[in-house]
C-alpha positions, 0 to 999 in steps of 0.5 A: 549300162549296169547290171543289177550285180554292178548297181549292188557292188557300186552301193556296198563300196560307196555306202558300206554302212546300208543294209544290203539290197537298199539300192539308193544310187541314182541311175536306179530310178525308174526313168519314167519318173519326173526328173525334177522331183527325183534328181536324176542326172542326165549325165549318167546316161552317158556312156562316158559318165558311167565309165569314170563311176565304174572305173572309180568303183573297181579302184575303190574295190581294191583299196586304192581310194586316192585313185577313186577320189583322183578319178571321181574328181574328174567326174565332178570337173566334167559334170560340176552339176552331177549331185551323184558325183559329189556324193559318191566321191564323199564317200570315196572320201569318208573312207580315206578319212577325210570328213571335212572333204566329205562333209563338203561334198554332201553339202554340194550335193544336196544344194544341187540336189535341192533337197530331193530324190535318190541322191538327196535321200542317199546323201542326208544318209551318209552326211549324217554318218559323218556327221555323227563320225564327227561328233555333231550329234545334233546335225547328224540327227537332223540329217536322219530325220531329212533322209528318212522323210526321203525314204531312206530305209537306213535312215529310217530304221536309225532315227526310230531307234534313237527316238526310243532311246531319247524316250527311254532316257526320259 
């Protein structure tokens, strides 16, 4: 499985914008929890699974982002009901520029999702920073506020500083 260090290096390359230390990928969910109420997939106890994440990570890490989404596609084509694979390949795509293919992702994700846990918390995040990279002000901070109600740290930091900006601007 992963280390602590790789679960560290996994999230700064797929979530470049949280703060270090905010650990929000889904295999480092206390397994002990209720797997309905925390979106956890099965698959990523698969030795397999993990192995194609960590094979996109260490491409991602030396700038090759095609070769993270090509890898992470496979991951999705295998497991279509991995919410995490979806959002990790958005932000594969985030990063090569691609918003609307990431946007699309993170939508996916959080329909699997069902609006619930790690993934989905991670994923209102980051489909809110794209969303905002796209100028929908609007949804991106709808999808901070659905995050921070998750307990996105991030989001949670970012949404009270846009509530005391709108109240300043009053």
């Amino acid at each position: 499985m992963t280390t602590v260090n790789d679960r560290a290096v996994l999230d700064s390359i797929f979530n470049p914008y949280l703060p270090l230390g905010e650990h929000n990928l889904p295999w480092t969910t206390d397994s002990s929890t209720d797997s309905a109420t925390t979106c956890a997939d099965s698959e990523l106890r698969d030795p397999a699974a993990v192995q194609l994440e960590l094979d996109a990570v260490q491409a991602a890490e030396i700038g090759n982002l095609e070769d993270a989404i090509r890898i992470l596609t496979e991951y999705v084509r295998l497991y279509p009901t991995s919410a995490s694979g979806y959002n990790n390949r958005a932000q594969a795509y985030r990063l090569n520029g691609d918003l609307q293919e990431a946007e699309n992702d993170l939508n996916t994700a959080i329909n699997l999702c069902q609006d619930c846990g790690p993934v989905g918390k991670q994923a209102f995040a980051q489909r809110a920073i794209v969303r905002e990279l796209k100028g929908d002000k609007e949804g991106a901070k709808s999808d901070f506020s659905a995050a921070a109600a998750l307990g996105n740290t991030f989001a949670k930091q970012h949404h009270q500083s846009s509530e005391k900006s709108e109240k300043n601007d009053c």
